[in-house]
C-alpha positions as CSV (number, residue, x, y, z in Angstrom):
1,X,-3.6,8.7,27.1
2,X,-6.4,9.4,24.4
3,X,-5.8,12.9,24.1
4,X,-1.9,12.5,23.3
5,X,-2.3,9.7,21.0
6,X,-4.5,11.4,19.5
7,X,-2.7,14.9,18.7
8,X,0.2,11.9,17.6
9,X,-2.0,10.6,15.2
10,X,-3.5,14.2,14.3
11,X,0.2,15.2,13.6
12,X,1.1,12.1,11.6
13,X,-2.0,12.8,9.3
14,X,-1.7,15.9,8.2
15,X,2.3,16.5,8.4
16,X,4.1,13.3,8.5
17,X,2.2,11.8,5.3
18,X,2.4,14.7,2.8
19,X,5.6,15.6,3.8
20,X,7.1,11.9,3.5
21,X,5.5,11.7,0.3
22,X,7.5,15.0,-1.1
23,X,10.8,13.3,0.0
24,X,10.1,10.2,-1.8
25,X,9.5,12.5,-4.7
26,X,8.1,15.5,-5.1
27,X,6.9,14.8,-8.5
28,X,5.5,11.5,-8.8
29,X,3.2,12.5,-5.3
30,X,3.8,16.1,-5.3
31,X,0.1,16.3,-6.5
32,X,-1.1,13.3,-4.1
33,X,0.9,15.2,-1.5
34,X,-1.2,18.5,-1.5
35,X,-4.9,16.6,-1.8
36,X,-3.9,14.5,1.2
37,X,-4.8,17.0,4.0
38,X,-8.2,17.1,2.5
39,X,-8.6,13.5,3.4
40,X,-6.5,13.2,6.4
41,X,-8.5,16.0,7.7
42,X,-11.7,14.1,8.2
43,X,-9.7,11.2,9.8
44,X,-8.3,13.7,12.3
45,X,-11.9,15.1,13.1
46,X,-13.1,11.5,13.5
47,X,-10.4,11.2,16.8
48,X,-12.2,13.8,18.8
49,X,-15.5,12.2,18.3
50,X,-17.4,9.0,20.1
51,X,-17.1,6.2,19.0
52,X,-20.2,5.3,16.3
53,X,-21.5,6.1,12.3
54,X,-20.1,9.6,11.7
55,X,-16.6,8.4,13.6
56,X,-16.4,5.5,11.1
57,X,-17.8,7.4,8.1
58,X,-15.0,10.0,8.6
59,X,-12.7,7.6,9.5
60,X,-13.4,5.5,5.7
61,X,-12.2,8.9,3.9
62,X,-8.9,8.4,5.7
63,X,-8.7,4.8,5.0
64,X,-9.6,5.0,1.7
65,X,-6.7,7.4,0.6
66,X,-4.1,5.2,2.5
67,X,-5.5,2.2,0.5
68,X,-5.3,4.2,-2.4
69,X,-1.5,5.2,-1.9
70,X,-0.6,1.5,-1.1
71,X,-2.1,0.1,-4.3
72,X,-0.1,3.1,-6.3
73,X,2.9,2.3,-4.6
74,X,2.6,-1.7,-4.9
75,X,1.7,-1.9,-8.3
76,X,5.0,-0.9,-10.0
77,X,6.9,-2.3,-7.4
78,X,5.2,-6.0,-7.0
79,X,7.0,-7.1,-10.5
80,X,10.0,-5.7,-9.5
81,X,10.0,-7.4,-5.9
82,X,9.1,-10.9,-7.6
83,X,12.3,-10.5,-10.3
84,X,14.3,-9.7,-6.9
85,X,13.3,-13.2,-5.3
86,X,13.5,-15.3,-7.9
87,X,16.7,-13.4,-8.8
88,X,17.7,-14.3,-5.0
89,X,17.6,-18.2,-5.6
90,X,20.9,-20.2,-6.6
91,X,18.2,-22.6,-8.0
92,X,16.5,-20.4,-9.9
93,X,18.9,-17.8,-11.5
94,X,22.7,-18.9,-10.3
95,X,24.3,-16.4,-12.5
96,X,26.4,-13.6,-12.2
97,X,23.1,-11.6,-13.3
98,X,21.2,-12.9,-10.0
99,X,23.9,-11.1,-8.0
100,X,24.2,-7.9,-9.2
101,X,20.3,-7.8,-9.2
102,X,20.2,-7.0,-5.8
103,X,22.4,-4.1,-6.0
104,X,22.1,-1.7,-3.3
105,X,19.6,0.5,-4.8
106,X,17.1,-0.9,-7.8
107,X,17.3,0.1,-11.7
108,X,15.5,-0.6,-14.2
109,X,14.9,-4.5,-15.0
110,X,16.1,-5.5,-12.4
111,X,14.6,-6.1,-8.5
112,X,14.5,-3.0,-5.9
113,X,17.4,-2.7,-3.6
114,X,16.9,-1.7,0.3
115,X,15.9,1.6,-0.1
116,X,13.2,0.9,-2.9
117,X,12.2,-2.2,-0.2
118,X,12.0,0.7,2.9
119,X,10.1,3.0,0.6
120,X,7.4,0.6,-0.3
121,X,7.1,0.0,2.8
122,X,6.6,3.7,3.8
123,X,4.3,3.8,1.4
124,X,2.1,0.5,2.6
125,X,2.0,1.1,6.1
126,X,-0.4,4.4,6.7
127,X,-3.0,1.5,5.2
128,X,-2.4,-0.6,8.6
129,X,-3.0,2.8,10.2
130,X,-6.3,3.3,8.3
131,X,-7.7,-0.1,8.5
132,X,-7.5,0.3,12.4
133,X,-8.6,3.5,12.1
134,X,-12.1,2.3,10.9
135,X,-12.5,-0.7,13.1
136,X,-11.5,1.1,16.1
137,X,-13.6,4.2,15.4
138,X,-16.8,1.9,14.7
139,X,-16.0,0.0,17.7
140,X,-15.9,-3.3,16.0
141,X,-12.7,-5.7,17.7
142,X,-10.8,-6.5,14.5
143,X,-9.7,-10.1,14.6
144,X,-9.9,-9.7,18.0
145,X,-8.1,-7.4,19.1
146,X,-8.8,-4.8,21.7
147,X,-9.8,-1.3,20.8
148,X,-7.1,0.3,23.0
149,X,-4.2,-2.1,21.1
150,X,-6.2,-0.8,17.6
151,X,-6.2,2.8,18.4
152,X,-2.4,2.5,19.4
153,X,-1.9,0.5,16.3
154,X,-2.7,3.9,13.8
155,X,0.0,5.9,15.2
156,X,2.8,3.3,15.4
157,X,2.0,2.6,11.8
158,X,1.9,6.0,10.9
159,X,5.8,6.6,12.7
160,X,7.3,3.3,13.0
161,X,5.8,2.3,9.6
162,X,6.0,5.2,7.2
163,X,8.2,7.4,9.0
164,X,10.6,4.8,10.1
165,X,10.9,3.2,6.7
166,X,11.5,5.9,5.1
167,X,14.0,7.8,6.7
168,X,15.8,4.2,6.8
169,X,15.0,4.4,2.7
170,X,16.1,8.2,2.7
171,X,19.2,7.7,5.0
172,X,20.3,4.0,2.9
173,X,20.6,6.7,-0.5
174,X,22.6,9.3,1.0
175,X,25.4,7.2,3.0
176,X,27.9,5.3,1.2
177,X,27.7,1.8,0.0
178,X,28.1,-0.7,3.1
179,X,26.5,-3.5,5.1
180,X,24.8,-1.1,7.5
181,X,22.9,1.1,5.3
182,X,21.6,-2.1,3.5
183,X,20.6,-3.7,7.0
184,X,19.1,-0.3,7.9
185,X,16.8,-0.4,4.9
186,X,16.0,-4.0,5.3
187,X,15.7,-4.3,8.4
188,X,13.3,-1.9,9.8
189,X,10.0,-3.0,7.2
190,X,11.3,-6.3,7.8
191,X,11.0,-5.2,12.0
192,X,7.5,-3.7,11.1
193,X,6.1,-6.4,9.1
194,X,7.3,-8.8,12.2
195,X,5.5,-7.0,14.9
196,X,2.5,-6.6,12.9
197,X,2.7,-10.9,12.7
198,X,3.2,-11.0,15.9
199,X,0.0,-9.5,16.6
200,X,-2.0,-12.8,15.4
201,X,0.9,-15.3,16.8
202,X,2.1,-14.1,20.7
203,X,4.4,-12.1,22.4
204,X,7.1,-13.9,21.2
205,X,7.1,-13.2,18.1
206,X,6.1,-9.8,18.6
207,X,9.5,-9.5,20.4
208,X,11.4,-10.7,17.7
209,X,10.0,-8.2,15.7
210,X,10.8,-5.4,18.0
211,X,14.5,-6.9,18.2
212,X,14.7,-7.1,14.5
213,X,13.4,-3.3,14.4
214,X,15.3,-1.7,17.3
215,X,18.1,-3.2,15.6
216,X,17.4,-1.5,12.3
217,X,16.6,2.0,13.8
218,X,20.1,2.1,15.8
219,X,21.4,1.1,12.2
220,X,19.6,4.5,11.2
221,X,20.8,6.4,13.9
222,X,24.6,5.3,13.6
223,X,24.4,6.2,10.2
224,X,22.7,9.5,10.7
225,X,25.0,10.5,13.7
226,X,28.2,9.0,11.1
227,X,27.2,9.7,7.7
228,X,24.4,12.1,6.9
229,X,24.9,15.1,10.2
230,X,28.5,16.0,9.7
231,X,27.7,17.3,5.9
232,X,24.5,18.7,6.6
233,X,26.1,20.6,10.1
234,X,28.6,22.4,7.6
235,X,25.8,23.7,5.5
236,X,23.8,24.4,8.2
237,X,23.6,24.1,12.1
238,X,19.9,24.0,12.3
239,X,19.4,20.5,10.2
240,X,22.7,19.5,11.9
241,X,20.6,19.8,15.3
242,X,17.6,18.2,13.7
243,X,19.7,15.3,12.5
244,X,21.5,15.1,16.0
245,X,18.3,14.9,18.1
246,X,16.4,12.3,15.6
247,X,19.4,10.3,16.5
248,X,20.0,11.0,20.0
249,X,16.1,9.9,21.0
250,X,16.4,6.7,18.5
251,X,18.4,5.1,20.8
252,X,16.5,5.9,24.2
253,X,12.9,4.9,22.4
254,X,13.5,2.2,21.4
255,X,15.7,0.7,24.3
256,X,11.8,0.9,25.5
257,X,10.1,-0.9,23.1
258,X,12.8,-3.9,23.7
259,X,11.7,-3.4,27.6
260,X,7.9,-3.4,26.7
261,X,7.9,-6.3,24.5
262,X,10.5,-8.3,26.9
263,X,8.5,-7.5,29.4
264,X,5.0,-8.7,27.4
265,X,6.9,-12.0,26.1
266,X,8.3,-13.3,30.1
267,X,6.4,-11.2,32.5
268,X,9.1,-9.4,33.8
269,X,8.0,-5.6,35.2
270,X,8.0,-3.7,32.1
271,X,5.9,-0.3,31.2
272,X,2.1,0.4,31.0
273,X,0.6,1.4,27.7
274,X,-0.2,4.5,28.9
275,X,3.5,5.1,30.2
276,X,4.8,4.2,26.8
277,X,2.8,6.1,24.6
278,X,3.8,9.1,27.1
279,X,7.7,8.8,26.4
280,X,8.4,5.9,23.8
281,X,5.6,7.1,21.7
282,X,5.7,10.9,22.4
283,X,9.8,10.3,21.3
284,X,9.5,9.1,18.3
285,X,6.8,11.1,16.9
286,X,8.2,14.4,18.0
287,X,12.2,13.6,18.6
288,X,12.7,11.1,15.9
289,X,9.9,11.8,13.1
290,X,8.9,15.4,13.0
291,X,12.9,16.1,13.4
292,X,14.1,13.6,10.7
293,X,11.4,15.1,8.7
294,X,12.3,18.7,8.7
295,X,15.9,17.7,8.5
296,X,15.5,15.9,5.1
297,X,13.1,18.2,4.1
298,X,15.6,21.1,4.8
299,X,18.4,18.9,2.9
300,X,15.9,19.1,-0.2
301,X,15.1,22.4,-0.2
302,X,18.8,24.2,0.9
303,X,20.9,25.6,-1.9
304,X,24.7,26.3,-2.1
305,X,26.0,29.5,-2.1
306,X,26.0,31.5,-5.5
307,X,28.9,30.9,-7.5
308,X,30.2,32.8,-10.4
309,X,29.5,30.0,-12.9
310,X,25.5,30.3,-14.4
311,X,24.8,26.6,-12.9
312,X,23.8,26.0,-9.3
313,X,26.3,24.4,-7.2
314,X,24.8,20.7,-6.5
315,X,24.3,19.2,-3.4
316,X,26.4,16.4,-2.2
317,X,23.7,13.8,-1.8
318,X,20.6,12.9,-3.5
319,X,17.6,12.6,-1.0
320,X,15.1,11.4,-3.1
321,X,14.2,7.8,-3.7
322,X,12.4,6.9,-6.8
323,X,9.5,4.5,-5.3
């Protein structure tokens, strides 16, 4: 099991992060995006070695830059998440104003919508990842907890924290207005944030986390399958397929998280760690992630066809989401 976890967490490193970071956009992070293999690459290297010092010294350069990128992501975004609450409250603000403050996506002055919520997320959760990173790498039971439950913890934050939330973010902007893109976005940080609580409470709540997630990713896979594949199939088969496949394993994947954490919460047969990381994790990292990934990234990057008119033909949906 340590080898594949580890190439999972060597692949979310140095491709997942940087990438994800271009999506969100490319010019705010485009500069963080092409220092961060210098620093994921120590925190790759410190996988492969024995527990001890120059694991966890290696392993603080990783966890440094993911602090780093979730203080630069929270600070603009704390003022605007506080306006959205108090906007939220009939007590507070019970005007007109309050509702059309939490709009589907955020503007200026007012709180962030969904996809602003899924991309601060995104943006938060690689320093989960880090933070276990070091304590697992130095050998030191954080709060408690296990070293194999920490070293699993730095690639489920890296996927079903970053990636997760941010193709939920990514997918929220490009599909029309509705109830399900909103859920999508809300529900899967609102999924991770659970399941990291239920770390410190019981299984329990842990699978009430993992029911509120699995409920938001099928949201992101309807609305990928629905919305976002037939437009980018008629531009182009490849990210069509992409699309299709992130999708397809969504739904198998996390059908076994539910059966893991059932099984944790009432002690009914359910999967080893080791036979999860093999197929639910393996799934998501490869089928869902590194697919939805180039997908989105191929969405970015495609252009129309020449037409005879000077200016480029624009692309049906915007993919980036200003964080």
């Amino acid at each position: 099991m340590t080898v594949l976890v580890n190439l999972i967490v060597t692949l979310g490193m140095l491709y997942v992060v940087p990438a994800g970071l271009r999506l969100i956009d490319p010019v705010r992070f485009g500069r963080t995006a092409r220092l961060w293999p210098l620093f994921a690459a120590p925190g790759a290297v410190c996988l492969w070695l024995p527990r001890g010092a120059p694991a966890t010294v290696l392993a603080t350069v990783y966890a440094a830059a993911t602090l780093a990128l979730a203080v630069r992501g929270a600070v603009p975004a704390v003022r605007a998440a506080v306006r959205a609450v108090r906007a939220a409250v009939p007590a507070v603000r019970a005007s007109a104003r309050s509702a059309r403050s939490l709009t589907r996506t955020g503007a200026a002055g007012r709180g962030p919508g969904p996809a602003e919520v899924a991309v601060l997320t995104a943006l938060v959760a690689p320093s989960v990842a880090g933070t276990a990173l070091v304590a697992e790498r130095a050998g030191h039971r954080l709060f408690g907890f296990d070293l194999d439950v920490l070293a699993l913890t730095v690639p489920h934050f890296h996927f079903a924290g970053f990636t997760a939330a941010l193709v939920a973010g990514l997918v929220c902007r490009a599909s029309p207005a509705g109830a399900l893109a909103r859920w999508a976005a809300y529900s899967v940080p609102a999924g991770t944030a659970l399941v990291l609580l239920g770390y410190f409470i019981d299984d329990w709540a842990e699978l009430v986390g993992a029911v509120t997630l699995t409920g938001g990713m099928w949201a992101v896979a309807l609305l990928t399958w629905r919305e976002v594949r037939p437009g980018a199939r008629g531009r182009d088969r490849i990210t069509g397929a992409l699309l299709a496949c992130s999708a397809v394993v969504l739904v198998a994947t996390m059908l076994l998280a539910l059966w893991w954490a059932l099984g944790e919460a009432t002690g009914i047969v359910h999967p080893t760690l080791t036979w999860m990381a093999a197929t639910h994790g393996l799934g998501n990292a490869l089928g869902f992630g590194l697919c939805s990934l180039l997908a989105w990234r191929r969405l970015t990057t495609s252009v129309a066809p020449p037409a005879p008119a000077p200016a480029p033909a624009a692309l049906p949906h915007r993919t980036e989401i200003p964080a």
